[in-house]
C-alpha atoms as one frame of an Amber mdcrd trajectory, in Angstrom:
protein
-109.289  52.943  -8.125-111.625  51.492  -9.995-109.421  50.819 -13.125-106.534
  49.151 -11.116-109.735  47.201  -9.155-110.621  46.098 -12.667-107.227  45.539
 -13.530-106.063  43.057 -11.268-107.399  39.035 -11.521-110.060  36.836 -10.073
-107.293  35.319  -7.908-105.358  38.217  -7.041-109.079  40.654  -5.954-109.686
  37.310  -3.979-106.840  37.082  -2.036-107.062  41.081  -1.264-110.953  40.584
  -0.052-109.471  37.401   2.008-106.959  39.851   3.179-109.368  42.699   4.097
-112.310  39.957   5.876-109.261  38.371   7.658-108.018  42.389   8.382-111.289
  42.962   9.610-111.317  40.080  12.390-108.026  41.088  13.537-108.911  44.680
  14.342-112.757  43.688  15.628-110.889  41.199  18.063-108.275  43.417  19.326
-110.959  46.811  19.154-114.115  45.038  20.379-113.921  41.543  21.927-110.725
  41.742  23.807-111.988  44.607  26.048-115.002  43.081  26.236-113.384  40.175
  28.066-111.399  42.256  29.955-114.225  44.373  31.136-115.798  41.342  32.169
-112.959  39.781  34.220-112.441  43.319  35.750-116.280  43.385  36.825-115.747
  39.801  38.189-112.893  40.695  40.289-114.562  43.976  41.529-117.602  41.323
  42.511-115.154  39.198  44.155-113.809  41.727  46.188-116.966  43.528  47.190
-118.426  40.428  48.243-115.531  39.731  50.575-115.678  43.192  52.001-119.511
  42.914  52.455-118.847  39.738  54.128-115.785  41.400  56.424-118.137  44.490
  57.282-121.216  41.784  58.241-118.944  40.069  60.409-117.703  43.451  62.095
-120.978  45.125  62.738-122.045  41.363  64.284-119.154  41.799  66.728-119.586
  45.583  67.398-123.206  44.852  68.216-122.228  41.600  70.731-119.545  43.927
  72.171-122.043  46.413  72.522-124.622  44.221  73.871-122.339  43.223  76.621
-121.393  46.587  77.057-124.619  48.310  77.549-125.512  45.443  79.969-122.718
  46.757  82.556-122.825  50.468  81.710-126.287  51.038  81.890-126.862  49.396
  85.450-124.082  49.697  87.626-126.257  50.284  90.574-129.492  48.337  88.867
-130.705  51.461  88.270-131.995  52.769  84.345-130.004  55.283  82.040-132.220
  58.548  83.239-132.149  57.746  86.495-128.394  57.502  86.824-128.317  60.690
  84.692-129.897  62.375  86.621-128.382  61.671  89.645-124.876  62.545  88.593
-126.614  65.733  87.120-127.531  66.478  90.571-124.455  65.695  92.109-122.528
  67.780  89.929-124.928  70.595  90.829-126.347  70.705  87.109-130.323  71.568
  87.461-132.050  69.545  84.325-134.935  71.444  82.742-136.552  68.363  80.725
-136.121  65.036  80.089-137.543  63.432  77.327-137.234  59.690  76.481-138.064
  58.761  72.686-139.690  55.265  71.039-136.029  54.945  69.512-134.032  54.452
  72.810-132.641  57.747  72.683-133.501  59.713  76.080-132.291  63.806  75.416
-131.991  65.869  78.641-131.799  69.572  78.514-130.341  71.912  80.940-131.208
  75.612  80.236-129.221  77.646  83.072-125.541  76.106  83.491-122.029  76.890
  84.556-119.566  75.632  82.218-117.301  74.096  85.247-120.484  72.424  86.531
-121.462  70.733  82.869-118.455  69.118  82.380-118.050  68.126  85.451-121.455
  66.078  85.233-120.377  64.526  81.902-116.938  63.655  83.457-118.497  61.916
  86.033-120.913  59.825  83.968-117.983  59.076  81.504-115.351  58.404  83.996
-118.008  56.250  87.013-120.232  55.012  85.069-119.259  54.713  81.585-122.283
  56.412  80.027-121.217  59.369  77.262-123.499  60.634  74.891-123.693  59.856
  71.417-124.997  63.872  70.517-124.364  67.345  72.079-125.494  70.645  71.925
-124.188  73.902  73.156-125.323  77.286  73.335-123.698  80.390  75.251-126.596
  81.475  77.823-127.552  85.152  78.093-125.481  85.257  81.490-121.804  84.949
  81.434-120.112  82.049  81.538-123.459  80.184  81.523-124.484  77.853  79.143
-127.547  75.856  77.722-127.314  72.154  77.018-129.223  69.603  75.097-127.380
  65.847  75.228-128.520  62.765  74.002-127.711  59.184  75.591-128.548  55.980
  74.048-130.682  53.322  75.866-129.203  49.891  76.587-130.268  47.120  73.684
């Protein structure tokens, strides 16, 4: 290699090192820069689009929490009376014998019921659901040591 290298002229080794440096461009464009720029374009698109869908999810959880504003302000008080109270009432109605009550800092009130029949339980939530538009957001069931008996823990959320 060296011998043909040594072989050829000053004009013809300079056009082959103009050939190899302009090679050399070619192949670092297409191999380095080009995805470069296309990464980059990519990553602004992806921005682009996250930023909308941020925007769209802002905009929805604004509406969900008017709608639920609006809606807590007629579920809760039907009657003008607060969540537990109208709890327990139905409770008692639907012959369901609460244990405990417990209302938490986080407007969360949890009511267990320790001794139930499985007719009377959802019964009770039926009728909170279906007159007065209160459901839980969490429930727990356990089969009681009795038959066909059950033990409940339910949690409601608190009107905003």
């Amino acid at each position: 290699m060296k011998d043909y290298w040594a072989g050829l002229s000053d004009r013809e080794r300079g056009l082959l090192l103009g050939c190899g440096v302009l090679a050399l461009l070619v192949f670092g464009w297409l191999l380095i820069i080009r995805p470069l720029e296309h990464q980059r374009a990519s990553a602004a698109r992806d921005l682009a689009a996250a930023q909308e869908l941020h925007k769209l999810v802002a905009d929805a959880a604004a509406e969900v929490k008017q709608l639920r504003a609006a809606d807590n302000s007629n579920k809760t008080v039907g009657s003008g009376e607060p969540l537990r109270v109208a709890v327990a009432l139905a409770a008692r109605s639907a012959g369901v014998s609460i244990s405990r009550i417990q209302p938490s800092d986080d407007g969360l009130l949890t009511i267990w019921a320790d001794d139930v029949g499985s007719a009377a339980f959802y019964r009770w939530v039926t009728t909170l659901a279906q007159e007065r538009q209160i459901t839980p957001v969490k429930v727990s069931l356990q089969k009681s040591g009795t038959s066909g008996r059950l033990r409940a823990q339910l949690q409601f959320e608190e009107a905003r």
